[in-house]
N, C-alpha and C positions, 0 to 999 in steps of 0.2 A: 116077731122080731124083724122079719122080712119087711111088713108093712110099716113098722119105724123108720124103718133103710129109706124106705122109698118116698115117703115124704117130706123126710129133711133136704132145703132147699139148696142143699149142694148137689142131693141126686135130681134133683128137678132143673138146677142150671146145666146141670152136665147133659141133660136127656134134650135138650134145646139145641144145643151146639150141631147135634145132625139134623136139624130142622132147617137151621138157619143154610146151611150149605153141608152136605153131605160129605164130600170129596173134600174140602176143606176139615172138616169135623177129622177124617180118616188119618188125614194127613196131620192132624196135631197130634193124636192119639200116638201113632205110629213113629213119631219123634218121639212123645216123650215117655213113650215103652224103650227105645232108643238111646235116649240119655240116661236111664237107667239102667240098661242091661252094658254098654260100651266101657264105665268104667270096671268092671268086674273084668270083662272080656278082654282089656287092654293087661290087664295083672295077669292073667290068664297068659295071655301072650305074650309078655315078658319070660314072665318062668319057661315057656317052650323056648323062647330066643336065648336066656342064660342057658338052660339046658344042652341045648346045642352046641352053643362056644365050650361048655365045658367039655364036653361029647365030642370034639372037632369033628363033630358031621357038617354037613352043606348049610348054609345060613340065608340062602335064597328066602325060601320059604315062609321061615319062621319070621324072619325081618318084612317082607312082605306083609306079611301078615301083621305084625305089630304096626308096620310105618302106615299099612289102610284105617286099622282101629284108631293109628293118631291122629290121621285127617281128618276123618270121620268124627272124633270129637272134638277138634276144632271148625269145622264147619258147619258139623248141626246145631250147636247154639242160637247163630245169627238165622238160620233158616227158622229155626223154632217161634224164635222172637217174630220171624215177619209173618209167618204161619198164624201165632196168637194173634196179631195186631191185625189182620185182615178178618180174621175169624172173630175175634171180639166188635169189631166194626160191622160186619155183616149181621151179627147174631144180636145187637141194639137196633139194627133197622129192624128186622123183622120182628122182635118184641116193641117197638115205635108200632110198627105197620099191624100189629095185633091189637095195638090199645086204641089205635083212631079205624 
């Protein structure tokens, strides 16, 4: 089953992307484990931040925390996007510079 995995040509583009540039490859990866796990995390911290208002404890915190998770997913999008677009560029030269 494993070696089905491994030669279907989505694990063979994926296993490229750290060839082509490493630090690049990490940094897509790391987004978009990222954009996945932020909107959870943002719900997540919501409920702490209602919690709190309900709770009349200190709201520093909990708002902090919510207002970082809402930057954070407004800003990594466009990060992500220039991540892909440099990384898709690098990872065609060096499939270019394998075939000549």
């Amino acid at each position: 089953m494993l070696q089905r995995l491994t030669e279907r040509k989505e694990w063979k583009f994926f296993g490229v992307l750290p060839k082509a540039d490493p630090a690049l490859a990490a940094a897509w990866w790391a987004a978009l484990l990222l954009r996945g796990i932020l909107p959870a995390a943002f719900a997540i911290a919501m409920g702490v931040l209602v919690g709190a208002v309900q709770r009349g404890d200190a709201l520093a915190g909990p708002l902090a925390l919510a207002g970082t998770i809402f930057v954070l997913l407004q800003v990594l999008s466009p990060i992500h996007q220039a991540v892909s677009a440099n990384l898709g560029d690098r990872t065609a030269a060096w499939l270019y510079d394998r075939l000549t």
